[in-house]
C-alpha positions as CSV (number, residue, x, y, z in Angstrom):
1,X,0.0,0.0,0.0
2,X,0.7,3.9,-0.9
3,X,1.8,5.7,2.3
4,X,-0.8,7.8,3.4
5,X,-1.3,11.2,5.0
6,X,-3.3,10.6,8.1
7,X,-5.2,12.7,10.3
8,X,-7.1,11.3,13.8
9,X,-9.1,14.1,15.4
10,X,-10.0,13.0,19.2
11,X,-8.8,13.3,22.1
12,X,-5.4,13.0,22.9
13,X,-2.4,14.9,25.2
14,X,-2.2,16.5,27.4
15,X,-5.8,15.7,27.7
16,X,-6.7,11.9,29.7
17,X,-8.2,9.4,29.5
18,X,-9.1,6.0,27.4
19,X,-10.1,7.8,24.4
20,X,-6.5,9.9,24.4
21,X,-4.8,6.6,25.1
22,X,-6.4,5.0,22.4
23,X,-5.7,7.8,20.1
24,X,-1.7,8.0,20.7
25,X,-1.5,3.9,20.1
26,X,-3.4,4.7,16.9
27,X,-1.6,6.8,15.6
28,X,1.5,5.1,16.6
29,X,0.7,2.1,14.7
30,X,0.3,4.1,11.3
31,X,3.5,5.7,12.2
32,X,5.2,2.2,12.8
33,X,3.4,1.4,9.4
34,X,5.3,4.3,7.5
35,X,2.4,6.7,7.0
36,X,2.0,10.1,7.8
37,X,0.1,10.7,10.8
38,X,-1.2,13.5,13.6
39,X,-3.4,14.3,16.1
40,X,-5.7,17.3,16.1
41,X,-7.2,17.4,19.7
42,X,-8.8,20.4,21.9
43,X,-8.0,23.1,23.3
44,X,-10.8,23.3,25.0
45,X,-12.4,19.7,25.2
46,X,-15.1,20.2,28.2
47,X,-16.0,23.5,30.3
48,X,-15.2,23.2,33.7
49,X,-19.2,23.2,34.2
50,X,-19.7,20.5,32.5
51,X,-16.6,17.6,33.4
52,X,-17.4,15.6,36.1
53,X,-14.2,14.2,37.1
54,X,-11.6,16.1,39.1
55,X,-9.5,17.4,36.0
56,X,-9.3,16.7,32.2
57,X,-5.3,16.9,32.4
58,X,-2.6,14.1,33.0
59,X,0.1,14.0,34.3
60,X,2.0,11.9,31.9
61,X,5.0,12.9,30.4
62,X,4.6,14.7,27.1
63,X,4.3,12.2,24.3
64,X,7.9,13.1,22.1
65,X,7.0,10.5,19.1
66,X,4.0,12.2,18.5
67,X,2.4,15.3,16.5
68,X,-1.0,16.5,18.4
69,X,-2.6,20.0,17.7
70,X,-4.7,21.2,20.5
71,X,-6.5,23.5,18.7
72,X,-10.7,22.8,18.9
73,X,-12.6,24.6,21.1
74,X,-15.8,22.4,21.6
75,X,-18.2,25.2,22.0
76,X,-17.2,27.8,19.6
77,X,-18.0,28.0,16.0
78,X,-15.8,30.4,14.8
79,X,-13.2,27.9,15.9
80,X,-14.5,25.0,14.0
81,X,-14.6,26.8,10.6
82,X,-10.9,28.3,11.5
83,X,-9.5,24.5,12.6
84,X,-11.3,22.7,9.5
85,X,-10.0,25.4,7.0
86,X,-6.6,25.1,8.3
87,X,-6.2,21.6,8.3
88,X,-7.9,21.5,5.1
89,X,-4.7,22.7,3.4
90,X,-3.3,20.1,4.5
91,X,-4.4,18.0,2.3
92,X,-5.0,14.4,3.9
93,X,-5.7,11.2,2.2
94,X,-7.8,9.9,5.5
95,X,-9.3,11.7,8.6
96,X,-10.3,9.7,11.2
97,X,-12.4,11.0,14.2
98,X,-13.5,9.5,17.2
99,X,-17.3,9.8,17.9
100,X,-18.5,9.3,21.5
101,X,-21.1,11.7,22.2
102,X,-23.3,14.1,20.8
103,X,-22.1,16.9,22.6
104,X,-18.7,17.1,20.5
105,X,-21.1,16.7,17.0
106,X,-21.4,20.4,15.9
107,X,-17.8,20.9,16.0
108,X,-16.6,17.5,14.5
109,X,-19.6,17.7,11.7
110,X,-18.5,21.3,10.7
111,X,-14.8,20.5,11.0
112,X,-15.3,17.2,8.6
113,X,-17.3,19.2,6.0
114,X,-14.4,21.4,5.4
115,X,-12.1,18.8,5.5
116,X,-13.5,16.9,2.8
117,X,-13.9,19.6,0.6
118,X,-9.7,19.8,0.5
119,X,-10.1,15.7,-0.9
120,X,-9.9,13.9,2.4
121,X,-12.3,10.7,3.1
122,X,-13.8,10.7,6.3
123,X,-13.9,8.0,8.7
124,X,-15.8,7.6,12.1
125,X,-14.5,5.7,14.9
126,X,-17.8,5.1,16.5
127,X,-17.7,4.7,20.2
128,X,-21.0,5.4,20.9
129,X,-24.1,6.3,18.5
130,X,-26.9,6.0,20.8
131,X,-25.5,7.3,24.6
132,X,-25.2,5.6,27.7
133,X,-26.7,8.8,29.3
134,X,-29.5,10.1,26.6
135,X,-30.3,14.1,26.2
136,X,-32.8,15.7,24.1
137,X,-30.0,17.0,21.7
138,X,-28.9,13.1,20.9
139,X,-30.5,12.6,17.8
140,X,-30.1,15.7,15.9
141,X,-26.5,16.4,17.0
142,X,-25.3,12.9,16.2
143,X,-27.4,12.8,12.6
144,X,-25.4,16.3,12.2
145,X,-22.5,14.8,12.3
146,X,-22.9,11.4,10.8
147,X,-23.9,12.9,7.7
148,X,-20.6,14.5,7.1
149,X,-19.0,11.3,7.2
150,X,-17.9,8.7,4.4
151,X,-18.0,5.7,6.6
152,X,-17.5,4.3,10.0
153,X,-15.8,1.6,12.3
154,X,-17.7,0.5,15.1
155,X,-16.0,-2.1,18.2
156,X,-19.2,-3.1,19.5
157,X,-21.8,-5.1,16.9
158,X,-24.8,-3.4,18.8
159,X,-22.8,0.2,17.5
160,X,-22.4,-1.3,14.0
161,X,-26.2,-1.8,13.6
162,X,-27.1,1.6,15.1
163,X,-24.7,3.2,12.1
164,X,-26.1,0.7,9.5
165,X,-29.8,1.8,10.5
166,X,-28.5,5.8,10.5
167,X,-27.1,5.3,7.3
168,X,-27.4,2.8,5.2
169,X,-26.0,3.5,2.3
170,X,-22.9,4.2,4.0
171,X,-20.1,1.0,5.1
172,X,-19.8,0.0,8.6
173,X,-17.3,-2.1,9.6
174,X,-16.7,-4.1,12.8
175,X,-13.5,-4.5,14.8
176,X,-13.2,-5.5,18.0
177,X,-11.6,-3.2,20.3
178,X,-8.0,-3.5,19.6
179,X,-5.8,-5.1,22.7
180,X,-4.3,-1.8,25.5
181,X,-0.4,-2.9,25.6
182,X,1.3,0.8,26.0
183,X,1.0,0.5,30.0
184,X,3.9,-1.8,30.7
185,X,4.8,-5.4,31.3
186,X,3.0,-7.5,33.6
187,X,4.7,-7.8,37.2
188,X,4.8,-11.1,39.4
189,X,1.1,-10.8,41.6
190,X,2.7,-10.8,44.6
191,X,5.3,-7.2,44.1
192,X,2.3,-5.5,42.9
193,X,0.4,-5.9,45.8
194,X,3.6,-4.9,47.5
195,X,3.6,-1.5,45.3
196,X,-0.1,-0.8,46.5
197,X,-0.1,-2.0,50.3
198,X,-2.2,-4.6,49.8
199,X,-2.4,-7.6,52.1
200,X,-0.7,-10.3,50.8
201,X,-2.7,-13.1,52.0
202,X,-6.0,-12.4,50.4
203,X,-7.2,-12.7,46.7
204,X,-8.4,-9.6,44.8
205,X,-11.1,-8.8,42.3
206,X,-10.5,-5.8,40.2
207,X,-13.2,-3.1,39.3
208,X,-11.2,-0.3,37.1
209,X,-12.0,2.8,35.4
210,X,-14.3,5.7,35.7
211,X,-17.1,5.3,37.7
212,X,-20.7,6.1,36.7
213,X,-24.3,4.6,36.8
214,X,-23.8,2.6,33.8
215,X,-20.7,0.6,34.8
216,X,-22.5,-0.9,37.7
217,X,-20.8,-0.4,40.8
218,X,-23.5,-0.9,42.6
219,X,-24.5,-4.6,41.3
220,X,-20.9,-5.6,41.7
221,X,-21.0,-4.3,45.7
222,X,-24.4,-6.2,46.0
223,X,-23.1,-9.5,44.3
224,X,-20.0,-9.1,46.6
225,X,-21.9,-8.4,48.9
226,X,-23.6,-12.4,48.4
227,X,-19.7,-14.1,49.0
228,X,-18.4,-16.5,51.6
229,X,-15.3,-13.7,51.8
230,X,-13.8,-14.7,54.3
231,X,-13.8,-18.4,53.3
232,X,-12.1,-17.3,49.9
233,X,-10.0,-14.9,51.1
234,X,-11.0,-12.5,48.8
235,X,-11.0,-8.9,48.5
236,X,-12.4,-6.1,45.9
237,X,-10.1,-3.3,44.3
238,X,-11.8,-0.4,43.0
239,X,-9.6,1.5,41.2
240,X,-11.0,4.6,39.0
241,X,-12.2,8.2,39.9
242,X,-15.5,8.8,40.6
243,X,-17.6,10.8,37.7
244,X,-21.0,11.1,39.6
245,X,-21.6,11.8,43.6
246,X,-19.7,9.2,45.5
247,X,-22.0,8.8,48.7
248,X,-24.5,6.3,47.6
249,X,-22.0,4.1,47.0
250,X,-19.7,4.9,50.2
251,X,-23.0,4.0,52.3
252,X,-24.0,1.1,50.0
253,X,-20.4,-0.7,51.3
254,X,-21.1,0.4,54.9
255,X,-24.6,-0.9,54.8
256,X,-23.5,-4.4,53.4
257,X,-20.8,-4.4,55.7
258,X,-18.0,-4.4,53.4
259,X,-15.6,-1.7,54.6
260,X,-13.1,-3.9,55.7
261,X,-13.3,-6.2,52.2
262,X,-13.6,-3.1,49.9
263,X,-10.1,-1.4,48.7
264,X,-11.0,2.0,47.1
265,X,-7.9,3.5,45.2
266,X,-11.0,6.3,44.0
267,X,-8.4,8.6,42.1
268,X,-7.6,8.7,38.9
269,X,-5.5,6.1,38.0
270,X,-2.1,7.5,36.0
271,X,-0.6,5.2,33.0
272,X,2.1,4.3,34.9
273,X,0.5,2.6,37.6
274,X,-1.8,0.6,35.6
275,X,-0.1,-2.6,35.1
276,X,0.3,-2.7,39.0
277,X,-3.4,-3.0,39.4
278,X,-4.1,-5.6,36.3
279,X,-0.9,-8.0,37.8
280,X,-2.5,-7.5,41.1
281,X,-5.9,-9.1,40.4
282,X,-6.7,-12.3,39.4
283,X,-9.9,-11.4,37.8
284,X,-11.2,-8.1,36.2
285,X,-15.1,-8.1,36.9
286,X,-17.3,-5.4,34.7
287,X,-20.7,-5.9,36.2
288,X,-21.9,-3.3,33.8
289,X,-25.9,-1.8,33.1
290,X,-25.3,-1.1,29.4
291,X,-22.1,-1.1,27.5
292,X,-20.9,-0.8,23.9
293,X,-17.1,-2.2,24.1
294,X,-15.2,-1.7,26.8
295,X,-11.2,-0.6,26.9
296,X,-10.8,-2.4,30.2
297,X,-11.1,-5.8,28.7
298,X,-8.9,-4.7,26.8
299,X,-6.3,-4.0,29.0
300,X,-7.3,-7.5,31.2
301,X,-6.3,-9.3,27.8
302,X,-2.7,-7.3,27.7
303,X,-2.1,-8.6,31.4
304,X,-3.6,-12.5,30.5
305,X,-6.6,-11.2,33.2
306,X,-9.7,-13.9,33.2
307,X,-12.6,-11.6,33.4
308,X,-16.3,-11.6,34.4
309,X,-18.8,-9.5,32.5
310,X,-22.7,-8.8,32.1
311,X,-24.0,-9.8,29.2
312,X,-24.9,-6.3,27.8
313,X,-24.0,-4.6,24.8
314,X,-20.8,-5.8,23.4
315,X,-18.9,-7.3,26.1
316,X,-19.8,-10.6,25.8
317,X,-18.6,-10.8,22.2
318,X,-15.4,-10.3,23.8
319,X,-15.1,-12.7,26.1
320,X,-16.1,-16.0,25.5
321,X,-17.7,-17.4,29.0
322,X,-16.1,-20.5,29.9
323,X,-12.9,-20.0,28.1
324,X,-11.5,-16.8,29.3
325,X,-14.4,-16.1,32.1
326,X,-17.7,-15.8,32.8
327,X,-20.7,-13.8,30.6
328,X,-23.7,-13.3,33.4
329,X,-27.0,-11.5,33.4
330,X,-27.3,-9.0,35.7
331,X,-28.3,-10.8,38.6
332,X,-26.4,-10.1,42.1
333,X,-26.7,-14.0,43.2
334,X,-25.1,-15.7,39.0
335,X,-22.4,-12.9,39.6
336,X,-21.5,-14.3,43.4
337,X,-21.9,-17.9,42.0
338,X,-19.4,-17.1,39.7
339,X,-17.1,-15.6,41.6
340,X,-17.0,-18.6,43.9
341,X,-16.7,-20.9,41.3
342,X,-13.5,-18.9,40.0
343,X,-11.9,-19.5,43.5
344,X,-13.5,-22.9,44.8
345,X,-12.8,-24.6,41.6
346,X,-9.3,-22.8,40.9
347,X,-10.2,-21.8,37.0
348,X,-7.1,-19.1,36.8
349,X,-4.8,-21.3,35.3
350,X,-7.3,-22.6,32.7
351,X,-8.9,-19.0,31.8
352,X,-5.5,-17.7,31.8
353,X,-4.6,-20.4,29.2
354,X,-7.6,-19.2,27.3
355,X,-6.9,-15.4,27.6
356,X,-3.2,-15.9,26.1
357,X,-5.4,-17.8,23.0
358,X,-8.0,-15.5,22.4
359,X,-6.0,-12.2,22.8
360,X,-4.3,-12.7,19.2
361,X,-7.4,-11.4,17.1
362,X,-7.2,-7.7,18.7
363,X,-4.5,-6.1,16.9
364,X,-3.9,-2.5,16.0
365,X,-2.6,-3.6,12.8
366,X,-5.8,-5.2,11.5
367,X,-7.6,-2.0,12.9
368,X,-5.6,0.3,10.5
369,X,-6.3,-2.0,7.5
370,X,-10.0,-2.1,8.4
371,X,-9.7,1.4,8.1
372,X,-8.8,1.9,4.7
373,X,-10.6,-0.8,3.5
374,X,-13.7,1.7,4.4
């Protein structure tokens, strides 16, 4: 293939997150192909008003390898015709933007208008069609911006038939979420609960990532909640900032008397130290109310993590029960039964087994050919 000039507008330094992460190891891999590629990302990504974490920033070191133009400003128009003008002499073979909510719509529709008017083909990495958290804007935003584009990649199947019913005349293709492995090499179980004071003795489940309504917090405390603890030694981490009020939760552990079998690390969790937590567990457990794809499976699949999931959205496509874990409806007493199982009937070495087998379909490489293909 023709090397290319490529273009991925989304998030991305010094701005955090799964979506930046994703991003940078995007474009890295068309680097590492021999294309051209950069990053146009914000300036001014959320107001303050509006974020619900405790800041949009990381604290990363500055990404050297890479090209990223913070430059859109999600709430002012002037900005969007300025930004799609001037990359527009650019002259890119393939822009490729990240969709995940309606709220950044106006700006990307109007920003991939005038790009394709320079020659560019237009691609949308389609997190999210329909939202997790629905507002009265959804639909016309996200047709707004849909419109504008040439085609789309979706991770989740249920995503892939949302953009086929949108547009139909349009492709959609489906790739799996490709595998996290920019966060560093496994260490042995035991050091990384050194690294993060944990108790040596016990076993530990792993809940990681933002925390909102969706993900299901709440289910996984109550399922917990349902365990012979102290018969399997076991332990929960929760690891991820809260993005909505933490008190209902906070009195939800002390009302199931879980404080002492809880571990809340409830900041945000820095690249760095993300491979502690992974080698720490021995299962990832995503006990979530509706889901598309998830990046945390993802990252379980890097670490050879079995994993336990609801069977909502796409999850379960990505983890077949059995082989690398357990698929469950979202009912607080299957969830406990399979937890025990894990433990009672020592599956870690045989799901491990099966992660290591599974994990070879999610590569970035196939990704970027998918991408041209479209």
């Amino acid at each position: 293939m023709s090397k290319k000039k490529v273009l991925i507008v989304g998030p991305a330094f010094p701005l955090r997150g799964g979506l930046a992460t994703y991003d940078e190891r995007l474009c890295r891999e068309f680097l590492s192909q021999g294309h051209s590629c950069e990053i146009l990302s914000f300036s001014l990504q959320y107001p303050k008003i509006l974020f619900p974490g405790k800041t949009q920033f990381s604290s990363d070191p500055k990404p050297n390898d890479l090209v990223i133009h913070s430059a859109i400003n999600s709430i002012n128009p002037f900005n969007w015709i300025r930004v799609g003008n001037n990359f527009a002499k650019e002259k890119y073979d393939l822009v490729i933007f990240r969709y995940w909510m309606s709220f950044m719509a106006p700006a990307f529709g109007t920003i991939a208008r005038l790009l394709k008017k320079s020659g560019a083909k237009v691609i949308a990495i389609t997190d999210n069609i329909v939202p997790h958290e629905k507002r009265f804007f959804d639909t016309a935003f996200t047709s707004y911006f849909l419109n504008a584009c040439d085609g789309f990649l979706s991770m989740s199947k249920e995503v892939q038939a949302q953009a086929q019913a949108l547009q139909p005349t349009k492709k959609v293709a489906y790739v799996a979420h490709p595998m996290y492995d920019m966060f560093g090499p496994a260490i042995e179980k035991n050091k990384a609960k050194e690294i993060l004071g944990l108790d040596p003795n016990f076993h530990y489940l792993l809940f990681f990532g933002f925390i909102r309504k969706y993900k299901g917090l709440n289910l996984l405390l109550e399922s917990f909640a349902k365990l012979d603890r102290k018969q399997l030694k076991v332990k929960l981490i929760v690891a991820g900032e809260f993005y909505e009020p933490s008190e209902p939760y906070l009195e939800q552990i002390t009302q199931l008397g879980l404080t002492e079998d809880v571990v809340l690390k409830t900041d945000f969790i820095p690249n760095p130290e993300v491979a502690n937590y992974f080698s720490a567990a021995d299962m990832v457990v995503q006990t979530y109310l509706s889901a598309t794809q998830s990046g945390v499976t993802q990252i379980a699949y890097y670490y050879n993590k079995p994993m336990l999931v609801t069977d909502v959205g796409g999850l379960a496509e990505l983890v077949p029960t059995g082989k690398v874990g357990y698929v469950c409806s979202q009912d607080s007493s299957q969830i406990a039964h399979a937890i025990s199982d894990f433990y009672q009937n020592q599956r870690e070495a045989n799901f491990v087994a099966g992660v290591a087998s599974e994990k070879a379909k999610f590569t970035w490489e196939y990704l970027t050919q998918e991408l041209f293909s479209i």
